[in-house]
N, C-alpha and C positions, 0 to 999 in steps of 0.2 A: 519533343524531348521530355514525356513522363516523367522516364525512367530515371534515378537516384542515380543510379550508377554511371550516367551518360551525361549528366548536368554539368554546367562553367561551373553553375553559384547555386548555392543552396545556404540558408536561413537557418539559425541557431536552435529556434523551434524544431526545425525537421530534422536535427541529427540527434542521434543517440550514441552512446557509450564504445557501441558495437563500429559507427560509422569511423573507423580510425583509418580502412585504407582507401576508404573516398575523401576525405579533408583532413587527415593525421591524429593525435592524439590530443593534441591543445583544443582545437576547432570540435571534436567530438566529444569530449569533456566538458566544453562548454554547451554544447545542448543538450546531454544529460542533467549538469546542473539547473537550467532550465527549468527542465523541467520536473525537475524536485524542489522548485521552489528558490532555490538558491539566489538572490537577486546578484544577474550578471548583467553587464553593458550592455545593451543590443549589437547587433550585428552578423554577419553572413561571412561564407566561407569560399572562395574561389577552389575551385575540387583539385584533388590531385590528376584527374581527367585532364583536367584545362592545361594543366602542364604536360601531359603526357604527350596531348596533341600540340602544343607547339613544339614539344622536340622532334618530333613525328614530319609533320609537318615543313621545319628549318631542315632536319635533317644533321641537327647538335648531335645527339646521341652518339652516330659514331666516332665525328670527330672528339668527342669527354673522353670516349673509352679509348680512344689510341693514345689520347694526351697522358693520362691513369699509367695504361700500362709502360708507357716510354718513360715518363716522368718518375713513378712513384719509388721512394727509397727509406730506406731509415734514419736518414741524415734529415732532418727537420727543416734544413734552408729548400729541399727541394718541395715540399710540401707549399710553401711560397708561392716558389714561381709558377708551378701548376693550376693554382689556383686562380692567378691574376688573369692568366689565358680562357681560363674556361670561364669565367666569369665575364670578360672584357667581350668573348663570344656571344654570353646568352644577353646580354645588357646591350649589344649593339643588333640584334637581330630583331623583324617585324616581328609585332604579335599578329596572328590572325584575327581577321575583322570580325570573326563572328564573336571569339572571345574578349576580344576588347569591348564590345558593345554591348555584352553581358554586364561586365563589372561595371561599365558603367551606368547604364540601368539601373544594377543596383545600389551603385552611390547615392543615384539619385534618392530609390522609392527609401533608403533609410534616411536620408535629410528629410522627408516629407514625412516619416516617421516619427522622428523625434522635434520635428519643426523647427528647425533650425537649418537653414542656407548654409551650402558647403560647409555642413559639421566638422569639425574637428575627428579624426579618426586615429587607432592606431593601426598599424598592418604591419600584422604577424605572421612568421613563419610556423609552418606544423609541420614537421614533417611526420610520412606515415611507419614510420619504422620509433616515432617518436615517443617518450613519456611510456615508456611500457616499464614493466618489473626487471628489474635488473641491468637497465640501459635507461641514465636518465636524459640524454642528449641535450646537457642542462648551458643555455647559450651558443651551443653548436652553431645554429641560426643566425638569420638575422631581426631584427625586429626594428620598425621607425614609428616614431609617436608623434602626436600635431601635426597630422597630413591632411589638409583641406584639401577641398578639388578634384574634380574628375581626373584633370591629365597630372597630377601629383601621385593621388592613388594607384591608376595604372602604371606609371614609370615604378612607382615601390613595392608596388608586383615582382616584376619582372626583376626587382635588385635583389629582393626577396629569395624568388625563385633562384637566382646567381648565388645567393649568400648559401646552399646546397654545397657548395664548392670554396668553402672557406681553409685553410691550409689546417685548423681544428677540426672542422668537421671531416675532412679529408681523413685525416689521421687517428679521429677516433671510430670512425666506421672500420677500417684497417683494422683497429685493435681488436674491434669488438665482432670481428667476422662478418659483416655487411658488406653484401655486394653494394656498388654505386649503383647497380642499373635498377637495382631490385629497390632502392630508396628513391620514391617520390614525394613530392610536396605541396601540398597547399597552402595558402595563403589567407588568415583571416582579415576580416576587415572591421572593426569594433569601435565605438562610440567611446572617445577618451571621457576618463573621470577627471576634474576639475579638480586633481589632487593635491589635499590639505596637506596626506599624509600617504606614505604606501610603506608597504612591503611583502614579508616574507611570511608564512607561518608552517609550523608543523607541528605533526600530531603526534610526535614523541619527541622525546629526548635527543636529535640528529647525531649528536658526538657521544652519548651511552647509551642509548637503544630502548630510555626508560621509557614504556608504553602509557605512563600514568600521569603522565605530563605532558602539557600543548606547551610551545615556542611560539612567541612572535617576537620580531623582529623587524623596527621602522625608523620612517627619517621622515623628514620633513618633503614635501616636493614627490617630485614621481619616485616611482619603488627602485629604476635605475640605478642609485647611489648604493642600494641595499645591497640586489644581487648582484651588482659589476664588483663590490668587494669596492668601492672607493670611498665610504665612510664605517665607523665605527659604527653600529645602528645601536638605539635602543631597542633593551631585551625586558620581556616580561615573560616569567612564568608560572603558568595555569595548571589547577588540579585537575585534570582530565571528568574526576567523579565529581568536586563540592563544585566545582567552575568558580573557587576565588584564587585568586592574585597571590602566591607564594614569593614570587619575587620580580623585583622592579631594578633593571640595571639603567640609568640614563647617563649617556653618551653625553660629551663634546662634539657637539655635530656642526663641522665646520661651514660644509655646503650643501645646497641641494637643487635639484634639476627640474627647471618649472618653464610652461609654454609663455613664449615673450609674445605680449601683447602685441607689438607693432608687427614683428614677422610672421608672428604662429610659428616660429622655429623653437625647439626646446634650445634651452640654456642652463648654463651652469652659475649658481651663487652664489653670493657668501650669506650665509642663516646670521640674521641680526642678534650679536650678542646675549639681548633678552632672553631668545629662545634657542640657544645654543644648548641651553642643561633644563630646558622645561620638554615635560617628556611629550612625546610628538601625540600620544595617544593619550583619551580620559579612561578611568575604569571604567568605565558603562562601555566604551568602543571595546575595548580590550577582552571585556566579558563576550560580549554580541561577538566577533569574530571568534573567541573560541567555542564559544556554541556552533554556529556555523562550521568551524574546521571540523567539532564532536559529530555533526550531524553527514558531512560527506565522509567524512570515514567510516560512518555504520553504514552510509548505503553502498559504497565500494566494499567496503569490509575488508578493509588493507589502511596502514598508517598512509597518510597524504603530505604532498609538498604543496602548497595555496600559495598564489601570491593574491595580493588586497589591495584597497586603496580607500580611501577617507571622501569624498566631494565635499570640497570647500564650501557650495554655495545651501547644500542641503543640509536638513536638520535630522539630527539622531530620531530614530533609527534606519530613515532612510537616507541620509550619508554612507550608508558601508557597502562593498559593490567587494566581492569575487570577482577577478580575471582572469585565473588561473588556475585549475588544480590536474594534481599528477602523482602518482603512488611513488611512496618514496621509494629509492632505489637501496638504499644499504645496510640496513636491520631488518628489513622485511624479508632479505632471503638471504639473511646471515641464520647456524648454526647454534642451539639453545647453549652449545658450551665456547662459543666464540661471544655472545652477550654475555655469557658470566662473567668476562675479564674483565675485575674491575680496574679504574684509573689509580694509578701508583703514585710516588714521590719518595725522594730521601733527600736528604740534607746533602749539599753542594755547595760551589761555590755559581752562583745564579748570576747569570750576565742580565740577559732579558725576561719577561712574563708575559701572557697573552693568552688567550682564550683556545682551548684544545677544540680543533676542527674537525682533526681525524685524528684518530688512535694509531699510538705504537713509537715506539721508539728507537734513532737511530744517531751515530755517530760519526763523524765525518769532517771533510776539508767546508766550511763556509765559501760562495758566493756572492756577495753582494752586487746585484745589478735594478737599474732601472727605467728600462727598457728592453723591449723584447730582441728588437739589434744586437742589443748588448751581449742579451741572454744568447742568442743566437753564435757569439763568438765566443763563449768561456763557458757554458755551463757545457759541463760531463757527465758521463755517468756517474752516480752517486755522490754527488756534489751537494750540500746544501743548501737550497734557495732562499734566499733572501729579499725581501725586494716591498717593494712603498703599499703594492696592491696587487691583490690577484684578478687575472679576470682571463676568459677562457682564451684568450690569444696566447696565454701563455702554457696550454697544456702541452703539445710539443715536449715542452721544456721542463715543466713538471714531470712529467712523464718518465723522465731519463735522469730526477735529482732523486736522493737518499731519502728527503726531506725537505719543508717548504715553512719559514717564518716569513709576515709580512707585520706591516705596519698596522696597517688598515683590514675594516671587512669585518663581518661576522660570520658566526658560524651557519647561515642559511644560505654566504652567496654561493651566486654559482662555483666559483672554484674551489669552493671548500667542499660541496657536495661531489665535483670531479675527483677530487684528491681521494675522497673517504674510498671512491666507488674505483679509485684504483692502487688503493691501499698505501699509499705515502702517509707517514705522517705530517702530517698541517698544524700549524699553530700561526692562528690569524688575530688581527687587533693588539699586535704587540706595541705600538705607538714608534720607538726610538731604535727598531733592530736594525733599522739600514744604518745607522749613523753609531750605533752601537759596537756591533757585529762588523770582523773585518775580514775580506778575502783573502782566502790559504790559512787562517787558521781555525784549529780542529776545535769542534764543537759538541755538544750531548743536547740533543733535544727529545723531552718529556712532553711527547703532544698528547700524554692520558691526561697531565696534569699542568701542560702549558707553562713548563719551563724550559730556559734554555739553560744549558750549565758550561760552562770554561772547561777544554779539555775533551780527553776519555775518561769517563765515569764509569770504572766498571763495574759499581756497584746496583748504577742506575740499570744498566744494563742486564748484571745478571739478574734485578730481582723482575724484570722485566718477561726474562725468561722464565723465572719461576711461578710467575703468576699462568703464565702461559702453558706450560708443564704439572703445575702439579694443585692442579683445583680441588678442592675438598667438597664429596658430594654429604648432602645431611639427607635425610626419609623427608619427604613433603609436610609442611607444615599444616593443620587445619587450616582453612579459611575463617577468620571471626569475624563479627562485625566490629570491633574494637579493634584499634591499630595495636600491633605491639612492640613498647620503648624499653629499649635496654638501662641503666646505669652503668656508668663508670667511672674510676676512679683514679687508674694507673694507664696514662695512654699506650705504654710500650704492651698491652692488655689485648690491643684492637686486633693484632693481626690473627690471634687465636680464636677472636670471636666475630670476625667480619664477616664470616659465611654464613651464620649461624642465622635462619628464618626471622630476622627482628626488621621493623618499621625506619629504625633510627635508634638514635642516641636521646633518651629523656631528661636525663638529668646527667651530664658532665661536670664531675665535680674540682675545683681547682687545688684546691689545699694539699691534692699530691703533690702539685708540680711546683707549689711555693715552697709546699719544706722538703722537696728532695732535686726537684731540678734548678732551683734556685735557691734555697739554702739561706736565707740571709733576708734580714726584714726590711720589707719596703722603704720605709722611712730612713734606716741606715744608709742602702742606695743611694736616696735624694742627698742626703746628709752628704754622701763619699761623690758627688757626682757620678754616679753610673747608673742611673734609674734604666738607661735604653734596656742594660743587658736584662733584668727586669722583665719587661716589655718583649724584648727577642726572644727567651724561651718561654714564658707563657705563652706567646702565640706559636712558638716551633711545638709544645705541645697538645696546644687543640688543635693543630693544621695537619698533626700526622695522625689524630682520629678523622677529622672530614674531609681528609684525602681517600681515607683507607675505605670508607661504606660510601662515597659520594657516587646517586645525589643523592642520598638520604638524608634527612636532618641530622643536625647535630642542634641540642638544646644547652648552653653552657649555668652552670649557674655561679657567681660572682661569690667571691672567698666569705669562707663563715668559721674560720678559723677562733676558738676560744685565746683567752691574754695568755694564757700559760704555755698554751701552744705556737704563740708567734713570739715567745719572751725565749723562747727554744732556740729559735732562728741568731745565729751569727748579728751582732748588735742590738738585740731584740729588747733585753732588760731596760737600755734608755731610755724605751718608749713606751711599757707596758706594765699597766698598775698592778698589784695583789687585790685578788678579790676574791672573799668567803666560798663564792658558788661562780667560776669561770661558764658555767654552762649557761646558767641563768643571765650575763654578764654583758661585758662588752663586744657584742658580736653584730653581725648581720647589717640592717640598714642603720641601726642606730651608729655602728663605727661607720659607715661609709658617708655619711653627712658631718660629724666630729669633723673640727676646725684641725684638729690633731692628727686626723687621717685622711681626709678628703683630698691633697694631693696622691697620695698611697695608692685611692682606689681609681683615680685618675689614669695609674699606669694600668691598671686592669681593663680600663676604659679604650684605652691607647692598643693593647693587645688583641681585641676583638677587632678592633677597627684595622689591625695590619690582617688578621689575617683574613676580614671580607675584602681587602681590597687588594694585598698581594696574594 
């Protein structure tokens, strides 16, 4: 058995990019990376062959396809029971002897490999219809991690190969025009990493398309947490061009999923307080894996979806290990004037907040369930989904809502990538919307800008539509090597020059918004008790410039207002001396340290900080 094409198992060395319908997309991506250097796990690929012939073989195949066509419906519950059948099928049927004694061979020669007895493995599903452009069959599968043992491995084969038939993958082959017979599956088998840390990365922007930014996205523990959508992860993001750290988001990361010493089974934990807000990654990891994400995206020459992992016992820079990479599925073959839309916002009355997963906007009866049963008896069509975490058991379900808020998750796991790729708006990592948010009443969710609002907002809505309608095209700007920063001064300014060829906002200046949207001198406030309202519209107007160009920077700069001009402001004269030369005078840092102003600038303190955080 030479021949590539006729093999159980073939080695991570022998496949290339091209090999996606002998061992699927994951398993042939992995021995492309390979061999570009990439450092990946070891590990070999049980062929889509090997499955071909056991359905061949048992003689499944035709019993799938009578089940398929008797069974299959629009009604989500039946997607269920179809599956337990053809699964409960393939999971109780012999393997053939000649394919079992492949795999296991090569369980063996890779323990003698990395010299370690019954290694710890993970076994992966690929299938061959899998990780392509425009279909990113993102958890469709199944996947098991910490599998020691020859008859372990084979038995998670063969679940593997069953998990083909998940009531998800079922239904999103359906959507996506996939025959069942024409979808096969291999099965990889990979050297687990000793994970510190794992997750997710991508090479743009996932939720605005921006190509000049990397994403990652991690926890603590195996990368599970990340893409099941069942923790908040920490977010860092990377200049695609300088490779430094533009922004650092660290999570409350409750739990994480780590191999249990005495079983070798994964489990679930609680992250010791310590390291619940200490971020899972150092900048040297953080840099190192966007290099890596930079460098498989030039060789694909398409944005990438990577997931990663940390090994605990090894030291920088050989701790970092690629497991995963797959061309992104949803700005890559999105429309140059479908990325123009940029993320909106208007003032509402704002119930929840949470991180924009997938774009677009829609209004609607709330949901709230938790549980897919649940889900199963109440959600409708264009219903708004609600619920603690996403994860692809719930696509069905998604599928058939308006729109989707959860509690948990970021924007790399997998069901935030299914939503984007079937156009729901998503709004993930919102922390309190189950317990918030209540079923049957009507809601406005803003997944450009990950709010939720009270109500119909028709305002949200129409400007929603008019971003959508009526884009302003400008002549192409030069390319320079200097970025170019706009000033501004008047935020109600942005939406006339949002379009306009600039880098960001350089200098944002405050002093309009002191003496005309708040009118009235700081210290007065403090005096009258009402400093918040203060506080509320300075940040309502630097939020509706870095809504309106995000993600571009916005640079603010801290009030520099002259005495004469804050003696102006409603109670202003009690606090503001006469001076010869106001320009020369009391301004800038010298008033922001003054005993006499330093709570004042406090509230300007207070305003940046609602609006990075709300």
């Amino acid at each position: 058995m030479d021949d590539k094409n006729v093999k159980y198992v073939l080695w991570f060395e022998e496949l290339r990019k091209d090999d996606t319908s002998l061992v699927g997309g994951k398993c042939a991506n992995l021995g492309e990376l390979t061999s570009i250097g990439i450092p990946v796990p070891p590990g070999f690929a049980v062929t889509a062959e090997a499955y071909k012939i056991f359905l061949k073989r048992t003689g499944l195949m035709k019993k799938i396809e009578s089940l398929l066509k008797e069974k299959s419906s629009k009604n989500p519950g039946f997607y269920k029971n179809v599956s337990e059948e053809i699964r409960r099928l393939i999971e109780e049927a012999e393997m053939p002897r000649d394919i079992e004694e492949a795999i296991r061979k090569a369980y063996r020669e890779l323990c003698k490999r990395v010299g370690v007895e019954n290694v710890s493995v993970a076994v992966r599903s690929s299938a061959t219809a899998e990780d392509l452009p425009g279909a990113s069959f993102a958890g469709q599968q199944e996947t098991y991690l910490n599998i020691a043992g020859e008859d372990e491995v084979v038995k998670k084969v063969k679940k593997c190969w069953g998990s083909l038939f998940t009531p998800r993958a079922i239904f999103y082959r359906e959507q996506k025009g996939f025959e069942h017979s024409k979808v096969l599956i291999s099965v990889g088998v990979q050297k687990m990493v000793n994970a510190k840390a794992a997750g997710v990365m991508f090479t743009l922007n996932p939720t605005t398309g921006d190509e000049s930014k990397i994403i990652i996205e991690g926890n603590w523990g195996l990368g599970e947490t990340v893409v099941s959508g069942s923790v908040t992860p920490d977010r860092f993001v990377v200049d695609k061009e300088t490779m430094k750290i533009l922004e650092r988001r660290i999570a409350d990361k409750k739990i994480k999923h780590i191999r249990d010493e005495r079983t070798g089974k994964t489990i679930s934990v609680e992250i010791p307080k310590e390291l619940r807000r200490k971020p899972c990654l150092t900048d040297e990891e953080v840099i190192k894996l966007a290099e890596y994400g930079k460098m498989i995206e030039e060789h694909y020459g398409i944005p990438q979806d990577i997931e990663w992992a940390i090994d605990g016992e090894l030291q920088f820079p050989k701790n970092i290990f690629i497991v995963q990479a797959r061309p992104e599925t949803i700005w890559s073959v999105k429309t140059e004037t479908e990325k123009a839309r940029a993320p909106i916002g208007v003032q509402g009355a704002v119930v929840v907040r949470g991180l924009p997963a997938s774009p677009g906007v829609y209004a609607g009866k709330a949901k709230v369930v938790l549980n897919v049963e649940e889900a199963a008896s109440v959600i409708r069509k264009g219903d708004i989904l609600v619920t603690k975490m996403t994860n692809p058991d719930w696509v069905p379900y998604m599928r058939v809502a308006g729109a989707i808020v959860t509690d948990e998750g970021g924007v790399t796991c997998h069901a935030a990538i299914v939503s984007r790729e079937l156009g729901i708006p998503c709004i993930v990592g919102a922390g309190n919307a189950t317990s918030v948010l209540r079923s049957g009443v009507e809601y406005t969710v803003d997944a450009n800008s990950g709010v939720v609002y009270e109500g119909i907002v028709e305002s949200v809505l129409k400007l929603n539509n008019d971003v959508k309608t009526q884009l302003t095209t400008y002549e192409a700007a030069p390319i320079t090597g200097t970025k170019i920063f706009m000033n501004l001064g008047v935020p109600d300014k942005i939406e006339e020059y949002k379009n306009l060829p600039f880098d960001g906002i350089g200098l944002m200046r405050v002093e309009f918004i002191i003496a005309s949207y708040i009118g009235e001198h700081p210290n007065y406030l403090i005096k009258v008790g009402r400093e918040q309202e203060f506080v509320d519209k300075m940040a309502e107007g630097i939020a509706k410039v870095a809504r309106a160009i995000y993600p571009r920077p916005v640079v603010v700069r801290f009030s520099d207002l002259k005495t004469n001009e804050y003696a102006k402001l409603k109670g202003g004269e009690e606090f503001e001396p006469e001076e010869d030369n106001p320009m020369l005078g009391w301004r800038g840092v010298s008033r922001y340290v003054s005993p006499q102003f330093v709570e004042a600038f406090r509230l300007e303190d207070r305003a940046i900080r609602k609006v990075r955080e709300e």
